[in-house]
NUTOR-379677 format. One record per residue: residue number from 1; x, y, z of N, C-alpha, C in turn. Coordinates in steps of 0.02 Angstrom, whole numbers, plus 50000, padded with zeros to 5 digits. Example, Ala and Ser with C-alpha at 12.3 -4.5 7.8 and 13.67 -1.06 7.14 Angstrom:
<nodes>
+-----+-------+-------+-------+-------+-------+-------+-------+-------+-------+
: pos :   n.x :   n.y :   n.z :  ca.x :  ca.y :  ca.z :   c.x :   c.y :   c.z :
+-----+-------+-------+-------+-------+-------+-------+-------+-------+-------+
:   1 : 50660 : 49716 : 50390 : 50615 : 49775 : 50390 : 50660 : 49835 : 50390 :
:   2 : 50642 : 49888 : 50354 : 50684 : 49947 : 50357 : 50645 : 50002 : 50394 :
+-----+-------+-------+-------+-------+-------+-------+-------+-------+-------+
</nodes>
This chain:
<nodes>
+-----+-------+-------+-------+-------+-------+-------+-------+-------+-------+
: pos :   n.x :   n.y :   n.z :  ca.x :  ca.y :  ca.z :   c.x :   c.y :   c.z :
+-----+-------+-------+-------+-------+-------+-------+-------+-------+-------+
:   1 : 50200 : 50675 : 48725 : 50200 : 50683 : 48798 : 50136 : 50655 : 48829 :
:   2 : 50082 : 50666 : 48814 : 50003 : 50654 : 48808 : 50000 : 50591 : 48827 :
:   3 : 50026 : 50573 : 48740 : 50042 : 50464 : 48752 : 50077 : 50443 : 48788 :
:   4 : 50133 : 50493 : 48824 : 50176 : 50417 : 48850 : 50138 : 50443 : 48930 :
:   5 : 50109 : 50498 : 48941 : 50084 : 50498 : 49035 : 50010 : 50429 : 49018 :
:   6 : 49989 : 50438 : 48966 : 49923 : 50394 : 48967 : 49945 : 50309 : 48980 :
:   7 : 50006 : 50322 : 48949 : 50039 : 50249 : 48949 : 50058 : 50232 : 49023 :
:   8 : 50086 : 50265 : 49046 : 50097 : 50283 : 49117 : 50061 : 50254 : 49155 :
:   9 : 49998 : 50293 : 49184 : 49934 : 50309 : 49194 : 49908 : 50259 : 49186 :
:  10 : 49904 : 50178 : 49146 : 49885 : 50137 : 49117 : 49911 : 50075 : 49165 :
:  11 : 49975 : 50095 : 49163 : 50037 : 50051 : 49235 : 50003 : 50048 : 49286 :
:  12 : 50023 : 50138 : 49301 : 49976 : 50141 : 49369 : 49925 : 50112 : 49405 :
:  13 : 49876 : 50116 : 49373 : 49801 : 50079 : 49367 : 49805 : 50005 : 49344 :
:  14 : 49844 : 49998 : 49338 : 49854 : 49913 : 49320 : 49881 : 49890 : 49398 :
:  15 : 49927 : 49929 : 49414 : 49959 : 49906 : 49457 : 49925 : 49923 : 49532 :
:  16 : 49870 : 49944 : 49543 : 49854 : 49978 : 49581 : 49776 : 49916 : 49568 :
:  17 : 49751 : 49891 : 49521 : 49719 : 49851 : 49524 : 49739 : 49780 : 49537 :
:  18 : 49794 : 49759 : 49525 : 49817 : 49715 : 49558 : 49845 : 49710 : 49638 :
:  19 : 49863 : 49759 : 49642 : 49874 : 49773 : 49713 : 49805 : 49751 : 49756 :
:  20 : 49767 : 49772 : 49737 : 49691 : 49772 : 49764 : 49667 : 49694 : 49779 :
:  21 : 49680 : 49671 : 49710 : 49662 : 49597 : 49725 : 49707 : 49575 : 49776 :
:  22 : 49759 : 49586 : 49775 : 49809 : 49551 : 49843 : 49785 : 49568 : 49899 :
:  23 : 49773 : 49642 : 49923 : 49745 : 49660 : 49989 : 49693 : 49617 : 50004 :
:  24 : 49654 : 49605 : 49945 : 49580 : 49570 : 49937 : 49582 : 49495 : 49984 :
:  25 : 49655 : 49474 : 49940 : 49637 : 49391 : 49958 : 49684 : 49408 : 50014 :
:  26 : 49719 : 49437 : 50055 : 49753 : 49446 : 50117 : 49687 : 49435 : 50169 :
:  27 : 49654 : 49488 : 50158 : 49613 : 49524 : 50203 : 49548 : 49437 : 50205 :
:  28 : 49548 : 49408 : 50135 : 49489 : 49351 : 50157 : 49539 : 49283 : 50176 :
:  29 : 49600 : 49266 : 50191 : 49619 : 49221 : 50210 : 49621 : 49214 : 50275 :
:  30 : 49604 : 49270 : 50291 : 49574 : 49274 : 50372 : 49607 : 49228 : 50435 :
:  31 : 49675 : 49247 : 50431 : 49729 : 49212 : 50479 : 49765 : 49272 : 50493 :
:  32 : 49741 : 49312 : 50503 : 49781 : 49391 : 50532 : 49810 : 49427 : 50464 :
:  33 : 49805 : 49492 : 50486 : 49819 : 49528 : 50432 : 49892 : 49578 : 50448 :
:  34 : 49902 : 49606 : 50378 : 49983 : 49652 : 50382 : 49947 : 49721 : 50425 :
:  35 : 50022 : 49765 : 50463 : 50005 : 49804 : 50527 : 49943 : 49854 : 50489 :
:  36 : 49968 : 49912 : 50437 : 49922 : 49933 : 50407 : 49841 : 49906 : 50420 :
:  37 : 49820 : 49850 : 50367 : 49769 : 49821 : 50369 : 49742 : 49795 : 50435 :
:  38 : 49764 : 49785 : 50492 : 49730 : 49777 : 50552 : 49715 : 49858 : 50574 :
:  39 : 49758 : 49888 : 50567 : 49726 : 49982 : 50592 : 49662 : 49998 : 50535 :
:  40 : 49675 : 49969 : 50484 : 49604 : 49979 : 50436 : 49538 : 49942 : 50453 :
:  41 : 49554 : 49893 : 50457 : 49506 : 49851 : 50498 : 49479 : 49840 : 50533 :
:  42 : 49510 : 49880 : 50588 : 49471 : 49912 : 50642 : 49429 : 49959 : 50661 :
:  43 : 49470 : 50009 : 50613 : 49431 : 50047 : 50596 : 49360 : 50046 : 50574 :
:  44 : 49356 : 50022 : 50525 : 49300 : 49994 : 50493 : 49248 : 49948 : 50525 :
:  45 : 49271 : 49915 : 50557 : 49227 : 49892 : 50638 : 49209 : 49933 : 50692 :
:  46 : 49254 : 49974 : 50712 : 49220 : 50024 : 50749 : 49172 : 50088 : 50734 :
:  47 : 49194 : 50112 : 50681 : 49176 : 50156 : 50651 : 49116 : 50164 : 50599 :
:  48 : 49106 : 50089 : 50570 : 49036 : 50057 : 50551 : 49059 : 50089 : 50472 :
:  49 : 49115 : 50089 : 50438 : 49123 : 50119 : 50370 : 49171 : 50046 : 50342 :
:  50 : 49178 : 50055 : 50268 : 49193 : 50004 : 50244 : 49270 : 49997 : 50247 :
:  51 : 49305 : 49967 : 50227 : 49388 : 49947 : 50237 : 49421 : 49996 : 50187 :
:  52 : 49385 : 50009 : 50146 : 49412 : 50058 : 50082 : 49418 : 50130 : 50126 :
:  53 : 49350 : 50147 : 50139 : 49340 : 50210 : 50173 : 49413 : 50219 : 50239 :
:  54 : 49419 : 50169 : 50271 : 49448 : 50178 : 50330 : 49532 : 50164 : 50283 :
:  55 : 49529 : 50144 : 50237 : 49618 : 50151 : 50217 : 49611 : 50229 : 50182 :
:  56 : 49568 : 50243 : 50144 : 49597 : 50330 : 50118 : 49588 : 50355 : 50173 :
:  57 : 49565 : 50340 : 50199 : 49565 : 50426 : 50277 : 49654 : 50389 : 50331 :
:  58 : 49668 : 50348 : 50317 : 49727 : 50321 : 50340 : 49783 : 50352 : 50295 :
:  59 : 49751 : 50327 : 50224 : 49797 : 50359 : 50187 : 49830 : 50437 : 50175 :
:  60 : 49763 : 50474 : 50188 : 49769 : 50546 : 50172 : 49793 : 50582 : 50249 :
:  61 : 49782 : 50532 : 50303 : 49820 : 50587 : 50362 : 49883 : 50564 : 50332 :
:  62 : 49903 : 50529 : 50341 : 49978 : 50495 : 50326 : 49999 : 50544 : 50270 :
:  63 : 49996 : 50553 : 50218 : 50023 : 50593 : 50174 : 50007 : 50672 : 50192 :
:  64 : 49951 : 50683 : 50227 : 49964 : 50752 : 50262 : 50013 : 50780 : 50295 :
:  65 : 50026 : 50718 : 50360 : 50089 : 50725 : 50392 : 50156 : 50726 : 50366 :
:  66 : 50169 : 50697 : 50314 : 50234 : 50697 : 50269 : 50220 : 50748 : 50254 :
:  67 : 50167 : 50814 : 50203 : 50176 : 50834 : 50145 : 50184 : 50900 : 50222 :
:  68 : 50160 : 50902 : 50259 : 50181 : 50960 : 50313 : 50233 : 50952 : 50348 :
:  69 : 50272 : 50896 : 50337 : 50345 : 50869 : 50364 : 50380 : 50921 : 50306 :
:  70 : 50370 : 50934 : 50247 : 50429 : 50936 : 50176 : 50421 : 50892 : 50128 :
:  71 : 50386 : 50827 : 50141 : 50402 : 50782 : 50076 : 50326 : 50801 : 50017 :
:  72 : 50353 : 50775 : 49967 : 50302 : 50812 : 49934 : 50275 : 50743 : 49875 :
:  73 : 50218 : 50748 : 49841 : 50185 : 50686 : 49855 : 50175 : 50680 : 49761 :
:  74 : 50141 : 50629 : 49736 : 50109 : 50639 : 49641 : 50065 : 50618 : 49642 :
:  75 : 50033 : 50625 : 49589 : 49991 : 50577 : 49554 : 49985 : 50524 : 49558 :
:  76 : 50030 : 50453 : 49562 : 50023 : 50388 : 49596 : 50008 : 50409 : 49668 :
:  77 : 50012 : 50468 : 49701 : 50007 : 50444 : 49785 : 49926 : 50436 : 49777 :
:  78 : 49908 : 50493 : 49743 : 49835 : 50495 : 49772 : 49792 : 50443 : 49732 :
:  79 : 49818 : 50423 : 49688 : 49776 : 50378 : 49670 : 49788 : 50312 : 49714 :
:  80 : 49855 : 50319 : 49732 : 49859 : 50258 : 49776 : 49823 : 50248 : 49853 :
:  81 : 49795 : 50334 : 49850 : 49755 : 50333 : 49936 : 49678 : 50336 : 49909 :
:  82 : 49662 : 50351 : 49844 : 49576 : 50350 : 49843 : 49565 : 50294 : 49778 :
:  83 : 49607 : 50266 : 49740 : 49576 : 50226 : 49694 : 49592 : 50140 : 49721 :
:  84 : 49656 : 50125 : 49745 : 49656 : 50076 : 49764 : 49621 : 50056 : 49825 :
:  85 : 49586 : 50093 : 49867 : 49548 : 50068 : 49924 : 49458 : 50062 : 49893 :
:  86 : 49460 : 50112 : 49842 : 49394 : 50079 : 49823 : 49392 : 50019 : 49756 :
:  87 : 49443 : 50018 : 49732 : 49433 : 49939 : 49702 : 49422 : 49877 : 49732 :
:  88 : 49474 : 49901 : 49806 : 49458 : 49843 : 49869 : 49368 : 49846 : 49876 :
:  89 : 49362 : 49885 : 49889 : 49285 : 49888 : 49923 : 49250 : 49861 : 49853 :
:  90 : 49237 : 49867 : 49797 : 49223 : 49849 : 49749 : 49218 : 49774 : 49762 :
:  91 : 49275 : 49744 : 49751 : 49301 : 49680 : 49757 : 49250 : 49649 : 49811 :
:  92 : 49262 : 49668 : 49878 : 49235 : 49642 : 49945 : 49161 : 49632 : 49935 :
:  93 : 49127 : 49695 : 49887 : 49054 : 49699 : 49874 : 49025 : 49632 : 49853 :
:  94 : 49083 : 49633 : 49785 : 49064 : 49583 : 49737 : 49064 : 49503 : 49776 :
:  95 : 49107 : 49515 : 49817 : 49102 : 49433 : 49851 : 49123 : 49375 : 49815 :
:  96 : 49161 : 49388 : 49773 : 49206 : 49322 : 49723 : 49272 : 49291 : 49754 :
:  97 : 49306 : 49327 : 49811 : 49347 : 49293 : 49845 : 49337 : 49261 : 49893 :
:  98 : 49324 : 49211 : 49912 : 49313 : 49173 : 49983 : 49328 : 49171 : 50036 :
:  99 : 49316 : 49172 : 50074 : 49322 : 49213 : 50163 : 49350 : 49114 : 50172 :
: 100 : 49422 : 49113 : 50201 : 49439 : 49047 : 50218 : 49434 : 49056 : 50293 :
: 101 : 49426 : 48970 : 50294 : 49395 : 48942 : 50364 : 49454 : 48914 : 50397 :
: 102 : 49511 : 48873 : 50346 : 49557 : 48842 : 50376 : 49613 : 48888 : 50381 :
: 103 : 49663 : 48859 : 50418 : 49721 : 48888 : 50429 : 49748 : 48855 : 50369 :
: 104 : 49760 : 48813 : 50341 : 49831 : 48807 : 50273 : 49789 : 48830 : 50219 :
: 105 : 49716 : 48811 : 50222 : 49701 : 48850 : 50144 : 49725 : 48942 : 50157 :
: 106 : 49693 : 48963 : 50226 : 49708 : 49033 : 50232 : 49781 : 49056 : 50214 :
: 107 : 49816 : 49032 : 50251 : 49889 : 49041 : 50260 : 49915 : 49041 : 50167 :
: 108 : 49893 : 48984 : 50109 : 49902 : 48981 : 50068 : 49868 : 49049 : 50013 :
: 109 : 49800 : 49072 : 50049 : 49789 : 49124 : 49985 : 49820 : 49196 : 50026 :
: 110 : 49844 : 49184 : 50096 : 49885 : 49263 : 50124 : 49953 : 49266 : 50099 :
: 111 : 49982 : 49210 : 50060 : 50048 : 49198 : 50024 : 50034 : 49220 : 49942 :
: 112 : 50005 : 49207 : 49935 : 49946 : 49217 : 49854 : 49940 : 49307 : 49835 :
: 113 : 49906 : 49322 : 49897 : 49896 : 49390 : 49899 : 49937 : 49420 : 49903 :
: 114 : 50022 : 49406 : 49942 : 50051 : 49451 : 49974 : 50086 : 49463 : 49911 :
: 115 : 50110 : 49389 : 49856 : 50126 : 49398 : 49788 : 50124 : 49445 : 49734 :
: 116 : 50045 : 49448 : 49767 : 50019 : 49501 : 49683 : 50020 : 49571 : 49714 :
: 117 : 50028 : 49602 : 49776 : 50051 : 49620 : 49801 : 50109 : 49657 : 49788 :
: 118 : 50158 : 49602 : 49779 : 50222 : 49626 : 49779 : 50209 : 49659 : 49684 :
: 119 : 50176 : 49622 : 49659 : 50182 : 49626 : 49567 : 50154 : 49686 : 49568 :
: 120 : 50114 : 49694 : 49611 : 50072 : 49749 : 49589 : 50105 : 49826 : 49603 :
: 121 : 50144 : 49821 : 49660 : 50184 : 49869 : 49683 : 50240 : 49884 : 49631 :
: 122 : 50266 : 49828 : 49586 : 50305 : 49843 : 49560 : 50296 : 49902 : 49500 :
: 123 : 50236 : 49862 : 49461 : 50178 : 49931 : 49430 : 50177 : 49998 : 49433 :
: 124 : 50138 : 49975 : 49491 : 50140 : 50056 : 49510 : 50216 : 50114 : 49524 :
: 125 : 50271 : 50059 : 49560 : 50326 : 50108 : 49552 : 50341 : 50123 : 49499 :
: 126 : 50342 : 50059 : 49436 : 50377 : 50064 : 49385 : 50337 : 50137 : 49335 :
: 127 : 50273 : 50158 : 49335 : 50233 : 50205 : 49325 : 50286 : 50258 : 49348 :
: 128 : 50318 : 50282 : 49385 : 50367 : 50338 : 49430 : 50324 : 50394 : 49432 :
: 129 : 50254 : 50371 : 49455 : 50216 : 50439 : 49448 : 50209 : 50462 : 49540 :
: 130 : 50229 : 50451 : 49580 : 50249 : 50466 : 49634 : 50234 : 50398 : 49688 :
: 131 : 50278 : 50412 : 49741 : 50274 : 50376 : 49800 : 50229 : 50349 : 49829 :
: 132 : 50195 : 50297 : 49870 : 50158 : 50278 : 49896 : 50144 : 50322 : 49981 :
: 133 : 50115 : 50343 : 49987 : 50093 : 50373 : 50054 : 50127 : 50354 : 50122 :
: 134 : 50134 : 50290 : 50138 : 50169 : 50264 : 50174 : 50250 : 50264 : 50191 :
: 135 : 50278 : 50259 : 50109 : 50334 : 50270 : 50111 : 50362 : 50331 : 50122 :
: 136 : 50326 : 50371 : 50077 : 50326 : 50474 : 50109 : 50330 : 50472 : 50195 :
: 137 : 50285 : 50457 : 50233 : 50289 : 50459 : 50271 : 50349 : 50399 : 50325 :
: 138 : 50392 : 50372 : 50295 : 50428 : 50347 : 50324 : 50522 : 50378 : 50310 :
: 139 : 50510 : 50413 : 50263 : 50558 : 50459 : 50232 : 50564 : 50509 : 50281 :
: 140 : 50500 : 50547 : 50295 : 50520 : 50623 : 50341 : 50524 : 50580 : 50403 :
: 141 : 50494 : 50535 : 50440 : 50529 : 50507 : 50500 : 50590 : 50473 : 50511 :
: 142 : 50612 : 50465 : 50450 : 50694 : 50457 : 50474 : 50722 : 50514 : 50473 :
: 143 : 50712 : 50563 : 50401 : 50750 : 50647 : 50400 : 50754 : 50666 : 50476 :
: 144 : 50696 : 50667 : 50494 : 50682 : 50719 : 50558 : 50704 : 50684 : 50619 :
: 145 : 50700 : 50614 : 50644 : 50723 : 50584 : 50711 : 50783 : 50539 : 50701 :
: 146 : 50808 : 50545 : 50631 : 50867 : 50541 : 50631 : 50909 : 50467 : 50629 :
: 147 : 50861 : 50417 : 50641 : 50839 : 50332 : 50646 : 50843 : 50341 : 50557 :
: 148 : 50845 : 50239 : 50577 : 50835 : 50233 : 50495 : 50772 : 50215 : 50466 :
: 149 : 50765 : 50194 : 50417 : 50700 : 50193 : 50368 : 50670 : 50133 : 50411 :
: 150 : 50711 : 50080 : 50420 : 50688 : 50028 : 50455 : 50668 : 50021 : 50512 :
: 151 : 50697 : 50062 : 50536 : 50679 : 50063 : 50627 : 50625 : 50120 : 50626 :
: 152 : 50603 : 50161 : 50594 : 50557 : 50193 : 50591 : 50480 : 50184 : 50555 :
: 153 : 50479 : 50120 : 50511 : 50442 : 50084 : 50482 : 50412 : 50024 : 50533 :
: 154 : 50467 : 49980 : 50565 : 50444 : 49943 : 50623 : 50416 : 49983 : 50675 :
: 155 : 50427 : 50063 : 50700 : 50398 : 50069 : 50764 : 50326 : 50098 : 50749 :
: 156 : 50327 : 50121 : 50690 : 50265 : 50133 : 50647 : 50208 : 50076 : 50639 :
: 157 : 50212 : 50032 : 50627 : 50208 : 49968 : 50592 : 50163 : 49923 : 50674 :
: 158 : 50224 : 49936 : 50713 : 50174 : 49914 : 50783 : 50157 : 49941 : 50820 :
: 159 : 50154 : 50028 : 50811 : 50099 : 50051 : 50847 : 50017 : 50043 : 50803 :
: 160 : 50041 : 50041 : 50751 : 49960 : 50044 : 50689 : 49927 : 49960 : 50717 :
: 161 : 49969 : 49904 : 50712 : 49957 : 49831 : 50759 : 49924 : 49845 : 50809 :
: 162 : 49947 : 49879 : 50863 : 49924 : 49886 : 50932 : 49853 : 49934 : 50921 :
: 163 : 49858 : 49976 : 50884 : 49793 : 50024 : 50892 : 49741 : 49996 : 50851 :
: 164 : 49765 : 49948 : 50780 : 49708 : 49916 : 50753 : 49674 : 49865 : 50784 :
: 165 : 49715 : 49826 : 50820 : 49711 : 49757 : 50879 : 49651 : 49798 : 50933 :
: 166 : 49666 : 49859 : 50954 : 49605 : 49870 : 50998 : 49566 : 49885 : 50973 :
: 167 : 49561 : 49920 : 50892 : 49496 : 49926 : 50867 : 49435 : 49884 : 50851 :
: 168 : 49484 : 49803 : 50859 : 49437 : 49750 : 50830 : 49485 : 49733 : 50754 :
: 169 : 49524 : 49750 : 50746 : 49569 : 49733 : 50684 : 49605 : 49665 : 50711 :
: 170 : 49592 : 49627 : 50651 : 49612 : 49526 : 50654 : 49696 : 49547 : 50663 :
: 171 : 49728 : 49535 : 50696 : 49795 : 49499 : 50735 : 49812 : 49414 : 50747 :
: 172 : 49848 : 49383 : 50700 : 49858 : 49336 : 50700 : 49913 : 49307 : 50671 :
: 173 : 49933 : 49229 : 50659 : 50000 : 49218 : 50622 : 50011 : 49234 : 50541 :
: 174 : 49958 : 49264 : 50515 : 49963 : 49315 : 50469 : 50010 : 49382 : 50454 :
: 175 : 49992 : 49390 : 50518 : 50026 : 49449 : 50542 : 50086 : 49455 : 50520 :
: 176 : 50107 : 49410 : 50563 : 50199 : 49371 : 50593 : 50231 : 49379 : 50511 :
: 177 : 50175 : 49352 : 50454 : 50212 : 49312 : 50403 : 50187 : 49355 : 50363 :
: 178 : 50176 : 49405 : 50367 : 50161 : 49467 : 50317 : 50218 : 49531 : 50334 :
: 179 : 50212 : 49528 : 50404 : 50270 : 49596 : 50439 : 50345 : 49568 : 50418 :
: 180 : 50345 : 49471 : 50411 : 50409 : 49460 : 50392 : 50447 : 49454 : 50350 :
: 181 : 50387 : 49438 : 50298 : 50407 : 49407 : 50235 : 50374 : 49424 : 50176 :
: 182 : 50338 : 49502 : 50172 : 50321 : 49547 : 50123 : 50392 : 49587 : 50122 :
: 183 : 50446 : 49598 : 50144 : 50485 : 49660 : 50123 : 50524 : 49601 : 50084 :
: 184 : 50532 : 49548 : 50103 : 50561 : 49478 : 50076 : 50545 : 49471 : 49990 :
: 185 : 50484 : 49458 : 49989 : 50464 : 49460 : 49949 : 50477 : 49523 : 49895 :
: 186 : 50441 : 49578 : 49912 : 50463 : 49638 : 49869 : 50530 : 49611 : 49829 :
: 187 : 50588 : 49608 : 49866 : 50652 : 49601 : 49860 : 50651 : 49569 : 49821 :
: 188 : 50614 : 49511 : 49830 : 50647 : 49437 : 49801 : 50622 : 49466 : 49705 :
: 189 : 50540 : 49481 : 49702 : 50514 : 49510 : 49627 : 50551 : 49561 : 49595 :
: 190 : 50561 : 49618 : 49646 : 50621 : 49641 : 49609 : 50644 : 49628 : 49586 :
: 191 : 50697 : 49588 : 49613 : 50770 : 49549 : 49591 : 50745 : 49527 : 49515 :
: 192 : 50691 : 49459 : 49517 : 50686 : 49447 : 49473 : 50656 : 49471 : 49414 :
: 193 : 50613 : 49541 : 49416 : 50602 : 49578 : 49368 : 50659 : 49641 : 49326 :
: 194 : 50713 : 49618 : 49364 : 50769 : 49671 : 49377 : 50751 : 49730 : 49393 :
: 195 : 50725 : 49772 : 49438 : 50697 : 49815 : 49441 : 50711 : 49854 : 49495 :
: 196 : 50765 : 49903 : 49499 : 50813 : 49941 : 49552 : 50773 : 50005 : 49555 :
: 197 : 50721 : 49976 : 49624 : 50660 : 50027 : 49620 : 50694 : 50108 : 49665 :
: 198 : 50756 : 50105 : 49693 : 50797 : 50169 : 49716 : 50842 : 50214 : 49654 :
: 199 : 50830 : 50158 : 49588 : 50852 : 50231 : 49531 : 50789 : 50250 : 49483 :
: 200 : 50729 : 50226 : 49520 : 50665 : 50248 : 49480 : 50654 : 50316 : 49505 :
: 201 : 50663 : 50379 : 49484 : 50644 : 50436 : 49508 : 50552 : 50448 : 49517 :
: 202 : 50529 : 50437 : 49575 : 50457 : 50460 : 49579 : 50456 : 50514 : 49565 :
: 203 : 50397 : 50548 : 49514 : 50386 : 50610 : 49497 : 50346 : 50647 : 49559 :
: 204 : 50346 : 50698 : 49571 : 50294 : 50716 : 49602 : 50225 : 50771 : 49568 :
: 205 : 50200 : 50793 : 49601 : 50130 : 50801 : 49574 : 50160 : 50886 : 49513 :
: 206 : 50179 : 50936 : 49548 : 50213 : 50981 : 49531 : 50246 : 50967 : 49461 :
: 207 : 50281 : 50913 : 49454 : 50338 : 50893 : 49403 : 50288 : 50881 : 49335 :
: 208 : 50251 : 50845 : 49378 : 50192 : 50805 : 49338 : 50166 : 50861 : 49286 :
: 209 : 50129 : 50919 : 49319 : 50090 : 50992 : 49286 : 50138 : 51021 : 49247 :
: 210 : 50207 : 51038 : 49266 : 50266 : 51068 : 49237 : 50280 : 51034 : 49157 :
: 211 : 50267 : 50963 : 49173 : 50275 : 50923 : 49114 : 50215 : 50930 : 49070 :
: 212 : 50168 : 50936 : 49083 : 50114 : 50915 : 49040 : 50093 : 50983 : 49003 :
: 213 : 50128 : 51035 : 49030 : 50116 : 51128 : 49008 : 50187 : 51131 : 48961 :
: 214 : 50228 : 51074 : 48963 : 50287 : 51087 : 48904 : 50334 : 51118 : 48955 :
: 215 : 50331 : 51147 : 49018 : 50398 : 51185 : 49047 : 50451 : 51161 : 49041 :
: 216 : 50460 : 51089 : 49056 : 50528 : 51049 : 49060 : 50542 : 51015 : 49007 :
+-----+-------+-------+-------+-------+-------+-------+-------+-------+-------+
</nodes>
């Protein structure tokens, strides 16, 4: 049991470090960023704290509000709200990705990023050690207003745009081609990893302790 959560756990963090590099080279191709990452970004401009700092405190209201909605959260969430924002910051420290100047080199490493991205997400679901924060929270806003996942993700999606946009968060044709063609993508890696991420049961944190004490 030991070995296969470590094995797990191993995904996770794989996948959660790759994820990182994608945010990484999103965030330096510097032709606008996905809705998320402009509310982080702004943050972090206004607020004088780093992009990491301003995604876990994004991250952790967000899964507050779900986990006081009913939905209930694991071990991938939280690592996905405090370890993947400081590998970013890590990354950003180190200064090995290049802040682009042009629009097609940019446009080319925000396609790059949005990739590993998608690989990296796959990781971490495929880990089934729980949900990503975001998605929790897009679950109890359909339960509760009764809309679908999608229409509740888009109205989400551009109010975080609009409030990062006044923070000083980059808005640009980044944007356009991240809000359009990251769920695209997901899809498309899926497909080709075969990977039917709606019969992966996310564990949650509870399941997680139950398991590791022998209950189940």
């Amino acid at each position: 049991m030991i070995r296969e959560y470590l094995r797990r756990l191993l995904i996770l963090l794989g996948g959660l470090a790759v994820s990182a590099v994608g945010i990484t080279m999103m965030l330096q191709a510097n032709v606008g960023l996905e809705p998320w990452s402009v509310l982080q970004q702004g943050m972090s401009k206004t607020f004088g704290i780093t992009y990491g700092t301003a995604a876990m405190i994004v991250g952790a209201a967000v899964i507050a509000i779900a986990f006081l909605c009913g939905e209930s959260f694991g071990l991938g969430t939280l690592a996905n709200i405090f370890i993947c924002p400081m590998f970013i910051d890590i990354l950003l420290y180190l200064d090995r990705i290049p802040l682009m100047e042009a629009l097609p080199s940019g446009v080319a490493m925000l396609l790059a990023g949005m990739e590993l991205l998608a690989l990296g997400t796959w990781l971490y679901m495929k880990s089934a050690l729980g949900s990503g924060p975001r998605d929790a929270l897009m679950v109890v806003l359909a339960r509760k207003t009764r809309r679908s996942v999608g229409f509740c993700r888009s109205s989400v999606e551009l109010l975080a745009i609009f409030i990062g946009w006044r923070l000083g968060g980059q808005v640009g044709v980044g944007t356009v081609i991240s809000a359009v063609g990251i769920g695209t993508l997901f899809n498309l890696n899926f497909a080709l990893l075969r990977f039917r991420a709606a019969d992966v049961h996310q564990e949650n944190l509870a399941e997680t302790l139950q398991r590791l004490r022998g209950k189940v």
